[in-house]
DOPA-679180 format. One line per field, with one value per residue (C-alpha): x, y, z. Coordinates in Angstrom, 1 decimal, padded with zeros to 4 digits. Layout:
<rs>
xx <- [X, ...] $
yy <- [Y, ...] $
zz <- [Z, ...] $
</rs>
This chain:
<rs>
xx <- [-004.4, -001.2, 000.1, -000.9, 000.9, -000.7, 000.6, -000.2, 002.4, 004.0, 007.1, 007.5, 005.8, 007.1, 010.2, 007.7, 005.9, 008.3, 010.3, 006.8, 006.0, 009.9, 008.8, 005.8, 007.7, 007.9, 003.9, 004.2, 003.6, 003.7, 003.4, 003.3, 002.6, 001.8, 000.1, 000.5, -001.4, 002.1, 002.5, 000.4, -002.6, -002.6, -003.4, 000.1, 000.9, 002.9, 003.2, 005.6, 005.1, 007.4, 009.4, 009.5, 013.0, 011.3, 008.9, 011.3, 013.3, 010.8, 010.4, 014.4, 013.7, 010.8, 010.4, 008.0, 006.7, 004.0, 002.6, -000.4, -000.4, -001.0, 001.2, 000.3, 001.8, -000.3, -000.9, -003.0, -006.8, -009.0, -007.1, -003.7, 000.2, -000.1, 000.9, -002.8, -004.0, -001.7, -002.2, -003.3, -006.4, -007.8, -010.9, -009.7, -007.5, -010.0, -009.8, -006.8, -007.4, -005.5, -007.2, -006.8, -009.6, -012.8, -015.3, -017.9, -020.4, -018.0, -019.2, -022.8, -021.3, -019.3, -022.5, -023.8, -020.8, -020.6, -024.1, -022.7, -020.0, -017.3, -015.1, -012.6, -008.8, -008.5, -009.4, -009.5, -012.7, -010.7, -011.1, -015.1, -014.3, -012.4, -015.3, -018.1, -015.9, -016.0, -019.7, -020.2, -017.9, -019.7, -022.9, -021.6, -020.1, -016.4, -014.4, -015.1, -018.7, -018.1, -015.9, -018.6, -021.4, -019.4, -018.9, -022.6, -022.4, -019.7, -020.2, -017.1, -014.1, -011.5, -008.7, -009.2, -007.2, -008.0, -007.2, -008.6, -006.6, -010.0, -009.1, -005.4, -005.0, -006.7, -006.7, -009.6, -009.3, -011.6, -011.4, -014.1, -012.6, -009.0, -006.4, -005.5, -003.5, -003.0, 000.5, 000.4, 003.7, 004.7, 002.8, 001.6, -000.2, -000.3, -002.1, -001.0, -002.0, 000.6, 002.2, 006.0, 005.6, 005.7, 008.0, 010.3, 008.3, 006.1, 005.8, 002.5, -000.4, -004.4, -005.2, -008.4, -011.6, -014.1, -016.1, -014.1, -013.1, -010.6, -009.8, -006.5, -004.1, -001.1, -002.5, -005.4, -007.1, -010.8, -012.3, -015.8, -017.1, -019.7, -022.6, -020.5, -020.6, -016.7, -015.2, -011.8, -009.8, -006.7, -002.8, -000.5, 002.9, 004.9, 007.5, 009.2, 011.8, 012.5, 015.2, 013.2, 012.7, 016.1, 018.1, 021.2, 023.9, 021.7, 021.2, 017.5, 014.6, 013.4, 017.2, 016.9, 013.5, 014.6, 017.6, 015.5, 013.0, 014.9, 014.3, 010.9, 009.7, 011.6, 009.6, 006.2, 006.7, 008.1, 006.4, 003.0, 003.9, 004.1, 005.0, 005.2, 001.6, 000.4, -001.2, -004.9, -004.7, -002.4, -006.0, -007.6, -009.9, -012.6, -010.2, -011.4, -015.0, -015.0, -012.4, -014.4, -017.4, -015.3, -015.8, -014.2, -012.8, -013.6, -010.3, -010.4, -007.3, -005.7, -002.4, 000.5, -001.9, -004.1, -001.0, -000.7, -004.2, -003.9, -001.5, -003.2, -005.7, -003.4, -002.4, -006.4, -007.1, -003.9, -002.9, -006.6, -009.1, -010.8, -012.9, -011.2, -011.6, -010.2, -011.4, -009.9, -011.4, -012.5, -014.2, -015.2, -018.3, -019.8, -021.0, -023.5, -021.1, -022.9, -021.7, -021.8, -022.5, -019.7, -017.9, -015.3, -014.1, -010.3, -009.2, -005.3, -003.4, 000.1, -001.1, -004.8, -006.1, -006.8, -010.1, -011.4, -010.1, -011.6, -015.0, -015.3, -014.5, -017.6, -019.5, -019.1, -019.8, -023.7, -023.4, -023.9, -019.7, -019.3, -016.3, -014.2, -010.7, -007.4, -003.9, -002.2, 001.4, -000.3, -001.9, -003.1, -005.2, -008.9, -008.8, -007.1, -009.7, -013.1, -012.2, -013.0, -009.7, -006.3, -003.1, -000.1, 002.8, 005.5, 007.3, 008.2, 007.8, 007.9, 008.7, 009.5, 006.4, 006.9, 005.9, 008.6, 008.9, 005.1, 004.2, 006.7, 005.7, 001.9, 002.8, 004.4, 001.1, -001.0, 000.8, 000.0, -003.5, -004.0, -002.6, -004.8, -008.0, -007.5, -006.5, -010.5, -010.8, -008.3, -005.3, -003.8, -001.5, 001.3, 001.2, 000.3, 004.0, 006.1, 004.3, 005.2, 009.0, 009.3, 007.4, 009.7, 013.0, 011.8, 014.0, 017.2, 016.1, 015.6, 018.8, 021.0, 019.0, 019.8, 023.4, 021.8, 022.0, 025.1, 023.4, 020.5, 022.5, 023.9, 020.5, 019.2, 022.1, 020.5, 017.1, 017.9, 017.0, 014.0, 010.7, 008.3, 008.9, 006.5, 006.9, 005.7, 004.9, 002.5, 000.6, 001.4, 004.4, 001.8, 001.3, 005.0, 005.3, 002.6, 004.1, 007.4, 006.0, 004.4, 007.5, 009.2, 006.6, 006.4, 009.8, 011.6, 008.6, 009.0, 005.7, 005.5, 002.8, 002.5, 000.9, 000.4, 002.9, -000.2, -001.5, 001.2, -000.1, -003.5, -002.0, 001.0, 003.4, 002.3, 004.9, 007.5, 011.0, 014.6, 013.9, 011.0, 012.8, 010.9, 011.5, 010.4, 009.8, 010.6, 010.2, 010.8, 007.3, 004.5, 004.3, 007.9, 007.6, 004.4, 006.9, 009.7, 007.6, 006.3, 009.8, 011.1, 007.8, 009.5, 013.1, 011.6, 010.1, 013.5, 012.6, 015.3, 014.4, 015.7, 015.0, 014.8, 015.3, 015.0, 018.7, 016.6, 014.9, 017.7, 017.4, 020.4, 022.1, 022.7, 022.5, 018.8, 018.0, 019.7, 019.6, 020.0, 020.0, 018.3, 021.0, 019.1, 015.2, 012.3, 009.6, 005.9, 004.8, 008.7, 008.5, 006.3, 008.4, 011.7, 011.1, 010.0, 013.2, 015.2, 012.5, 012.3, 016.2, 015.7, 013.5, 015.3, 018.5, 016.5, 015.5, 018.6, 019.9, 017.8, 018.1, 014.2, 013.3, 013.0, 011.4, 008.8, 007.9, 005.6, 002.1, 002.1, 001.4, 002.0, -000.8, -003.9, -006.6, -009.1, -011.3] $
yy <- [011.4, 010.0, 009.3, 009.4, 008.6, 010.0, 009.3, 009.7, 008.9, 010.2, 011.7, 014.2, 012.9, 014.8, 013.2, 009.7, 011.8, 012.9, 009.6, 008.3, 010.8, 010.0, 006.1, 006.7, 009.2, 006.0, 006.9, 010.0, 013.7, 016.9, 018.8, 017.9, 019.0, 018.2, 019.3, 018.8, 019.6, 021.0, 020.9, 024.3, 022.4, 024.7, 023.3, 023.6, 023.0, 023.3, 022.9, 023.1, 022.3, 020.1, 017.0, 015.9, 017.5, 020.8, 020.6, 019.1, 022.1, 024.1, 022.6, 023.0, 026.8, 027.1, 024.2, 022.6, 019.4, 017.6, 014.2, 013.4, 014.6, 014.2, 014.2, 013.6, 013.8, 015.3, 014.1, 016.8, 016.0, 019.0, 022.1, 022.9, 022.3, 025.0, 025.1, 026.5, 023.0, 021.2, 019.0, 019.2, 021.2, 023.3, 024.2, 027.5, 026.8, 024.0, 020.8, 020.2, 016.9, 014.6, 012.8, 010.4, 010.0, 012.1, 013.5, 013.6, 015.8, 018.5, 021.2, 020.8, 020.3, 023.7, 025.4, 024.7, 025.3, 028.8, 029.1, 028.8, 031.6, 029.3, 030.4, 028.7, 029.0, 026.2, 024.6, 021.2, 018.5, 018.0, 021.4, 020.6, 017.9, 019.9, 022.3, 020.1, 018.0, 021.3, 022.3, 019.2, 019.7, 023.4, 021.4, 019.9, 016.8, 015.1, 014.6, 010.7, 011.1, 014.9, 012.6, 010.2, 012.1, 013.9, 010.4, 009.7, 013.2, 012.5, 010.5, 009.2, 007.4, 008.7, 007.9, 010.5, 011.3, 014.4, 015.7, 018.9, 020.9, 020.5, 016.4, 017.0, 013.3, 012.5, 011.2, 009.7, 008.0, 006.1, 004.6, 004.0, 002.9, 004.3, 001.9, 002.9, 000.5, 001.0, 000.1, -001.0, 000.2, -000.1, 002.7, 004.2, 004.0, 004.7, 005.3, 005.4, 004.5, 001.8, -000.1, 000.4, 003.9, 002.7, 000.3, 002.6, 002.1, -000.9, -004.2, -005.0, -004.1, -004.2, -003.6, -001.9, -002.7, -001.1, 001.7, 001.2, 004.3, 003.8, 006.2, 006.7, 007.9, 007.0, 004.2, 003.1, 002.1, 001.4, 000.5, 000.9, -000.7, 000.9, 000.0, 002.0, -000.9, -001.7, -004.4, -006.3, -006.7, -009.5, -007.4, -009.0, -008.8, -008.0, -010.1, -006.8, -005.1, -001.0, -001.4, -003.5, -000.7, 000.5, 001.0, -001.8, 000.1, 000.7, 003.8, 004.1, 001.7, 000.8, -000.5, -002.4, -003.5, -004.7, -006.6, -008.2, -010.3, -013.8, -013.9, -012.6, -014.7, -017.5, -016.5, -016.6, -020.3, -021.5, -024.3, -024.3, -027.6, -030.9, -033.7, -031.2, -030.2, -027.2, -027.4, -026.0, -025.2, -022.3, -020.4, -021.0, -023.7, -023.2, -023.5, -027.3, -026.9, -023.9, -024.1, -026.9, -025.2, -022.1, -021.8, -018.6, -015.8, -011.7, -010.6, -006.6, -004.3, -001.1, 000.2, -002.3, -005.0, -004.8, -006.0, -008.4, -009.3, -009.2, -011.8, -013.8, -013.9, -015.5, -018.6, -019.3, -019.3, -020.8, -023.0, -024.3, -023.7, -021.4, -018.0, -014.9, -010.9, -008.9, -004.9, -001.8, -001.6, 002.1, 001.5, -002.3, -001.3, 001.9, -000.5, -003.7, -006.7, -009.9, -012.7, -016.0, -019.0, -020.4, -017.4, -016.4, -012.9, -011.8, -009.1, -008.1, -005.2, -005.1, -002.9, -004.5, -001.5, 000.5, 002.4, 001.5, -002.1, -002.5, -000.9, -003.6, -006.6, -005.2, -004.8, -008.5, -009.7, -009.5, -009.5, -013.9, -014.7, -018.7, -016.5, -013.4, -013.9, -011.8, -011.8, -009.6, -008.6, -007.4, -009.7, -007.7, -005.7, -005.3, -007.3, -009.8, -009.6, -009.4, -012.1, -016.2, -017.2, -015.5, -015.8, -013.9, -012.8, -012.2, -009.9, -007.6, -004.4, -002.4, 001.9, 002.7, 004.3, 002.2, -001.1, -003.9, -006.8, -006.7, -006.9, -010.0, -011.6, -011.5, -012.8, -015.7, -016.1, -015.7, -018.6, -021.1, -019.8, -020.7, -024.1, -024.6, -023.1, -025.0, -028.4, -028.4, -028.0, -029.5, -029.0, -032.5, -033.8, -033.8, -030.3, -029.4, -031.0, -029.1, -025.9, -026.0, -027.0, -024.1, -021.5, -022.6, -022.2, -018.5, -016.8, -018.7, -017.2, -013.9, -013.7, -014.3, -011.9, -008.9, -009.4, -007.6, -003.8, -003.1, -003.2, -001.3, 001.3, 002.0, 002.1, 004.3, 006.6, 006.4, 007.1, 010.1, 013.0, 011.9, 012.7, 009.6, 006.0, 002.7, -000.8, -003.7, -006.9, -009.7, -012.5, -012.4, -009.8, -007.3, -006.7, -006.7, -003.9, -002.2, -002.3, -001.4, 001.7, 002.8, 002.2, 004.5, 007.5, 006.8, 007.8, 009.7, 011.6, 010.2, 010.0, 006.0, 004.2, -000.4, -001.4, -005.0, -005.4, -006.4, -002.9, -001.0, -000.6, 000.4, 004.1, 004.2, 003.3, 007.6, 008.3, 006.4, 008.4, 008.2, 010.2, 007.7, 004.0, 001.5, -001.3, -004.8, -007.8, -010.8, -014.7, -017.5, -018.1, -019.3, -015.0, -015.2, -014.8, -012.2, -009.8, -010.1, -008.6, -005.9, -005.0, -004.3, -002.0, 000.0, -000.5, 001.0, 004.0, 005.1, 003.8, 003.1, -000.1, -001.8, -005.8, -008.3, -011.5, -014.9, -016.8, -018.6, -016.3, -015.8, -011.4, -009.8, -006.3, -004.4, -000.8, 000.2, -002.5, -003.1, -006.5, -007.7, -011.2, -012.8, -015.3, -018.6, -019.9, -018.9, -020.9, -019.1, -019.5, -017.8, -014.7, -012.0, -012.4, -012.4, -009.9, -007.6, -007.4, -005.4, -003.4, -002.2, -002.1, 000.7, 002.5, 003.4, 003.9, 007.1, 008.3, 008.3, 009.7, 012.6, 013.3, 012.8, 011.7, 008.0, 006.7, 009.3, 010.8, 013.6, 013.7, 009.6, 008.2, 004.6, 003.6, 005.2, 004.3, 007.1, 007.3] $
zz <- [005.6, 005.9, 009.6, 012.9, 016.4, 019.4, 023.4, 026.9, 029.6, 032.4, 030.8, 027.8, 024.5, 022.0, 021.3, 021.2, 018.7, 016.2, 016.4, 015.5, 012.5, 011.1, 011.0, 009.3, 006.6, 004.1, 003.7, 002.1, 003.2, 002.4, 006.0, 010.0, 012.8, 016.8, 019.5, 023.5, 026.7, 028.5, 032.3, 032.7, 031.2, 027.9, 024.3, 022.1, 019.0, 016.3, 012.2, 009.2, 005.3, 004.2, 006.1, 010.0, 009.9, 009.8, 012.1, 014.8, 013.9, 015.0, 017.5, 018.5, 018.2, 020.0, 022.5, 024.4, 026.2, 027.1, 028.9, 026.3, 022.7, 018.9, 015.5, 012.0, 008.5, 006.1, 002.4, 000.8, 000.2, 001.0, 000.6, -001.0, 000.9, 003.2, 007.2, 007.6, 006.4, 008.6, 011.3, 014.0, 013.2, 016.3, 017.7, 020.0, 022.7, 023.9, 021.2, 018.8, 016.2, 013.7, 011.6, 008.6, 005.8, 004.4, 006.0, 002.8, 004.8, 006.3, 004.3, 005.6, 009.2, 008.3, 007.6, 011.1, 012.6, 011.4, 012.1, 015.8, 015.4, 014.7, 012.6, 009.8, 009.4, 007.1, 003.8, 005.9, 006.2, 009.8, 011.3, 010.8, 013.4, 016.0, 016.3, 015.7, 019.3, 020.9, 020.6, 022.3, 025.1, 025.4, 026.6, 029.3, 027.7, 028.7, 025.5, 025.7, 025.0, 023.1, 020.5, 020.3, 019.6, 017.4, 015.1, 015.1, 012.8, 010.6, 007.3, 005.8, 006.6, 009.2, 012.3, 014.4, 017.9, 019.8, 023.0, 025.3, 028.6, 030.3, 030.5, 030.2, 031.1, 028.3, 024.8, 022.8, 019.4, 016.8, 013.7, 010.5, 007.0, 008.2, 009.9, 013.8, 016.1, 020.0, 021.8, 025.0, 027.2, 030.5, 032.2, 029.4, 025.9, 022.6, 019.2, 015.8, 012.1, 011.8, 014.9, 012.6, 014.1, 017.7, 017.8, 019.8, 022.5, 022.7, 020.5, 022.7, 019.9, 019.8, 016.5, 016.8, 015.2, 012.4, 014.6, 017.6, 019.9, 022.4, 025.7, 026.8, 029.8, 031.1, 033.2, 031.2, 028.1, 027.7, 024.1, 023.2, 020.3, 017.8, 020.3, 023.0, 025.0, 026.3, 025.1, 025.6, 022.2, 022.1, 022.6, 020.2, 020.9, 017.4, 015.9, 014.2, 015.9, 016.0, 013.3, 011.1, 008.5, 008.7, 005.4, 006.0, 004.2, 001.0, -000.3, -000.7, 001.1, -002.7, -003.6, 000.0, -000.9, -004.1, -003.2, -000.4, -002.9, -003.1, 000.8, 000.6, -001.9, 000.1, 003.0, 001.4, -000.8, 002.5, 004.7, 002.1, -000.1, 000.8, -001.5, -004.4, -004.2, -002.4, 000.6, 000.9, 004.4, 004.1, 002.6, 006.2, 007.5, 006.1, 002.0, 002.0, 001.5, -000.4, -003.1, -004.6, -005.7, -006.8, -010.6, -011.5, -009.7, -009.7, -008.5, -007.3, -006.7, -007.3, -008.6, -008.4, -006.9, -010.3, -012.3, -010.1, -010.8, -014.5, -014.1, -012.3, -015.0, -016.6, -014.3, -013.3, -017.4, -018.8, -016.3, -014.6, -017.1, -014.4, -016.0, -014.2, -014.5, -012.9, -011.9, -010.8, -007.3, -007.5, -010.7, -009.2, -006.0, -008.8, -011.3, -011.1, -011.3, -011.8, -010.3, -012.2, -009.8, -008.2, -008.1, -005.7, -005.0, -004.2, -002.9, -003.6, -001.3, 000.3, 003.3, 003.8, 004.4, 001.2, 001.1, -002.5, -002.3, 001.7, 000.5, -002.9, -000.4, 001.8, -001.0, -002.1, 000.6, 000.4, -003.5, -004.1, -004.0, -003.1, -000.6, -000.4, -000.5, 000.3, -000.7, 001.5, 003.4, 007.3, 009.4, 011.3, 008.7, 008.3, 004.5, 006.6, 009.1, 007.5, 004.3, 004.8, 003.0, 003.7, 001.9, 003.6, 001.5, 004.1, 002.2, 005.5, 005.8, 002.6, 003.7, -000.4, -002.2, -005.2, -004.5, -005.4, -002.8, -001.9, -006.2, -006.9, -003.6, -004.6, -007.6, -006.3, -003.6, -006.6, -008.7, -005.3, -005.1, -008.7, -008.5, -005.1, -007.4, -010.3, -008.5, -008.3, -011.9, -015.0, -013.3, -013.1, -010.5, -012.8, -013.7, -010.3, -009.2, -012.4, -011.6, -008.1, -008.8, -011.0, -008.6, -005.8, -008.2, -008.5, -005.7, -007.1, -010.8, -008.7, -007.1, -010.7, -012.2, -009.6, -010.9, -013.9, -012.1, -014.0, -017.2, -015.7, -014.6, -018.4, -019.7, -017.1, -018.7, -021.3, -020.0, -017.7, -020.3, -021.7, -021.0, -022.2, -022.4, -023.8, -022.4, -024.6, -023.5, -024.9, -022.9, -019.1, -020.0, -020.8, -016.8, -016.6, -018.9, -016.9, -013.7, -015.1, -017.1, -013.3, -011.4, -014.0, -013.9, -009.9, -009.0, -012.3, -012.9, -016.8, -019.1, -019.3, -020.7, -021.8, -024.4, -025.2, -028.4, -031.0, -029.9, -031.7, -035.5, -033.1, -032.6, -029.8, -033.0, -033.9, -030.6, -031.9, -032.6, -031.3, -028.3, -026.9, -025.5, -026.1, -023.2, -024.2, -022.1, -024.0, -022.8, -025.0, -025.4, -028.0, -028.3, -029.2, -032.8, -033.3, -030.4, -033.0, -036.0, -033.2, -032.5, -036.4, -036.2, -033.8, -035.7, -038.8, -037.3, -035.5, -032.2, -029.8, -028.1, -025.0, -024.6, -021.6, -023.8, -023.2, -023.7, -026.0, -028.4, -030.4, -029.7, -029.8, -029.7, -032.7, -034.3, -032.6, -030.3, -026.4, -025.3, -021.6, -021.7, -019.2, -016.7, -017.4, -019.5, -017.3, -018.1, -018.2, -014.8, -013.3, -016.1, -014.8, -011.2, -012.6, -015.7, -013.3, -011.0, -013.8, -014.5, -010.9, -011.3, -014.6, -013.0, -009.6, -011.3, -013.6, -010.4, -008.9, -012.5, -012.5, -008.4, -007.5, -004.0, -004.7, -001.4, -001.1, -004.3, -004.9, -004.7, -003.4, -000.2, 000.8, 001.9, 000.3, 002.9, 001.0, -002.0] $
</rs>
């Protein structure tokens, strides 16, 4: 994985390809690389480790152009950061392929291969493919029907585009488990993993199907569905415009993407209450008959989207009375959950199309759930597609690694799907109507408390030369503390663990010093009191610690102990969005402190659509 854009047309594709591979940067990469049929009918190609910049250096150096082609930005999987694992992988002069996923069988397929005098240049699952496309076309095969027999072969999950000078017109892509779109322009077409990477060119879209191949030229496109029978999918024409990721004046996407929350969250409470309930209808159709025999919920996610989770836990138990857990999705599909009756399964990802969380919602589905559910941020993506009940987050698009709009806006999606789940259990009306006033105050509370950067910016000073960090939290500010201990290792690259605060005397009290901060998250809660005692723990050990108080716990600065003070009360349902905000704050200010590559850090991708 990370990024694919592929083109056939009647003019020169390579610019189209690298202005592709530069929009899809946000996802993460550590080489690229394209290849062309050029006007002599001849497979070219080139690679570089490292950014897009480099390869379209190389490309200034050493030019050359072509009418159908393929680019991809590698993120390492099988084989180290080397240009002979780059993409595009080659069979020969005859098939060149980029490809997105695992192929779990290609050392298998390699053995055959080799077994046919194919040799290896690579360390790569996707050079299997290339050759394995090529001894097909060696039998007679076009690449159409070379490409698809060459899927019926491959176990796994991939995006694959490949191309051949014998059909130098040409260009054939499929998809299993891995997100590919097709743009639709005017006299010719397109591929790529994410339609943000065409938007140059097209804003016409068919967001193509599980098991779905497509062939492309310049004047046609032809899908074929799993049964190779050809079948018509609907074009949507996108609402996003080609500078819809750009930075607007900020310095990083994260700081933009940070900044942007009171809208987003704005965006996503908008239009979904009426008479200060909310309504059930934004969960789909089908939301009125099934959210009354729901009767606890198995919530499923990975990385930021599991906090989010955990907090939900928290609103469906607290605030409804509904039983919830909530499971790492990797972990989730390799066990045997059991499903309690009444039972409904949610699914939680800001792209829609991670592997681990895709694979537990299919696994669910014949696994006794009353109905799968998805919280997500892209309509247009296969969660989105293949759950009964949908709730969007319309947080925009997100190009920063770190997650922050697309967390705090599932948060606030998760606080309406609660009410709407719990309305069917001991939520009354009356709670229903103050629980929905204080959700929709949220992006007010969220825009004071951005005013806090300055003071995050003087403890990121403080921060800069250390190497590990803890984050306490108790009650729903334990998941806060979580997610701000990730954002922190994500993009400074500092050792940053949470504990829940009770958990101290339980052994991380051992790391305690006055070179490891200890960040607190602190809402004038019913928890209030039992964090206070937690925090002179710390005190008497040395420990530096740095507070997000409540204007109404009382907390304030002194000799060991930082206090930010928090611009107004947030009551329990507003904390884990707004506490979050500064912690996102603290962490990009380190990373700007110690000069890492905030929007793309190493060894993360974006979107992590493999196991």
């Amino acid at each position: 994985m990370c990024g694919i854009v592929g083109a056939a047309a009647r003019r020169d594709v390579v610019p189209v390809l690298i202005e592709g591979l530069r929009r899809l940067e946000y996802r993460g990469y550590d080489s690229a690389g394209l290849a062309v049929i050029d006007e002599h009918s001849r497979l070219v190609s080139a690679r570089a480790v490292g950014k897009v910049a480099a390869l379209a250096d190389r490309l200034d150096a050493e030019p050359f152009a072509g009418q159908v082609g393929a680019a991809h930005t590698r993120w390492a999987t099988h084989g180290g950061v080397s240009e002979a694992n780059a993409h595009p992988q080659r069979s020969g002069d005859n098939v060149a392929v980029v490809h997105n996923g695992i192929i779990e069988n290609y050392e298998s397929l390699r053995e055959v291969l080799e077994g046919k005098g194919y040799g290896f240049h690579s360390q790569t699952d996707t050079e299997v493919i290339a050759h394995l496309i090529d001894s097909h076309l060696q039998t007679g095969l076009g690449l159409r029907e070379a490409v698809r027999t060459s899927l019926g072969e491959l176990d796994g999950a991939y995006a694959i585009v490949a191309v051949t000078p014998d059909e130098p017109t040409r260009l054939v892509a499929a998809r299993r488990g891995s997100p590919l779109v097709l743009g639709v322009g005017n006299g010719e077409h397109f591929v790529a993993s994410d339609a943000a990477a065409l938007l140059p060119v097209t804003r016409h879209f068919v967001f193509l199907e599980e098991g779905d191949l497509v062939d492309l030229t310049a004047d046609s496109a032809e899908v074929i569905d799993l049964q190779g029978t050809t079948v018509t999918r609907p074009v949507v024409e996108s609402s996003l415009s080609a500078d819809a990721a750009d930075k607007g004046g900020y310095r990083h996407y994260m700081l933009k993407e940070i900044f942007e929350q009171p809208k987003a969250l704005g965006d996503t409470l908008s239009e979904r209450f009426a008479h200060g309930r909310p309504l059930e209808a934004v969960l789909g159709p089908d939301a009125a008959e099934l959210l009354p025999q729901v009767r606890g919920v198995h919530i499923v996610a990975c990385g930021t989207s599991y906090h989010a989770g955990l907090v939900a836990r928290y609103y469906l138990e607290q605030g409804g009375g509904v039983p919830c857990t909530v499971e790492v999705a990797s972990e989730y599909r390799y066990r045997d959950p059991v499903v309690p009756p009444g039972t409904l399964f949610l699914a939680i990802s800001q792209s829609g199309e991670t592997a681990d969380t895709l694979a537990a919602l299919r696994f669910a589905r014949g696994s006794g759930y009353v109905a799968t559910a998805a919280i997500c941020n892209v309509p247009e993506s296969s969660l989105v597609r293949e759950s009964d009940l949908v709730l969007m987050t319309r947080a925009g698009p997100e190009i920063g690694v770190a997650s922050t709009k697309a967390f705090t806006t599932q948060l606030a999606a998760l606080g309406l799907f609660g009410m709407l789940v719990a309305r069917h259990n001991r939520l009354d009306a009356r709670m229903e109507k103050l629980y929905a006033r204080q959700l929709l105050h949220v992006p007010a509370q969220v825009e004071k408390t951005l005013q806090l950067e300055s003071a995050m910016i003087k403890w990121a000073e403080w921060f800069a030369d250390k190497h590990h960090a803890l984050f306490l939290g108790r009650g729903p500010s334990f998941p806060v503390a979580l997610e701000g201990a990730l954002k922190l290792k994500e993009i400074s690259y500092i050792h940053a663990e949470a504990y829940p605060a009770g958990e101290l005397k339980h052994g991380p009290l051992a790391l305690v010093d006055a070179d490891m901060p200890v960040v607190a998250v602190a809402p004038n809660n019913r928890l209030i009191e039992k964090l206070k005692s937690n925090l002179q723990e710390v005190r008497a050990r040395g420990g530096q610690l740095f507070v997000l108080a409540d204007p109404d716990t009382g907390i304030r600065s002194e000799p060991g102990i930082e206090v930010v003070t928090m611009p107004e009360h947030i009551e329990a349902l507003q904390a884990p969005l707004v506490y979050t905000v500064p912690l996102q704050l603290l962490a990009y200010h380190v990373a700007v402190a110690r000069g890492t590559d905030v929007d793309q850090p190493r060894n993360l991708a974006k979107s992590v659509t493999v196991e």
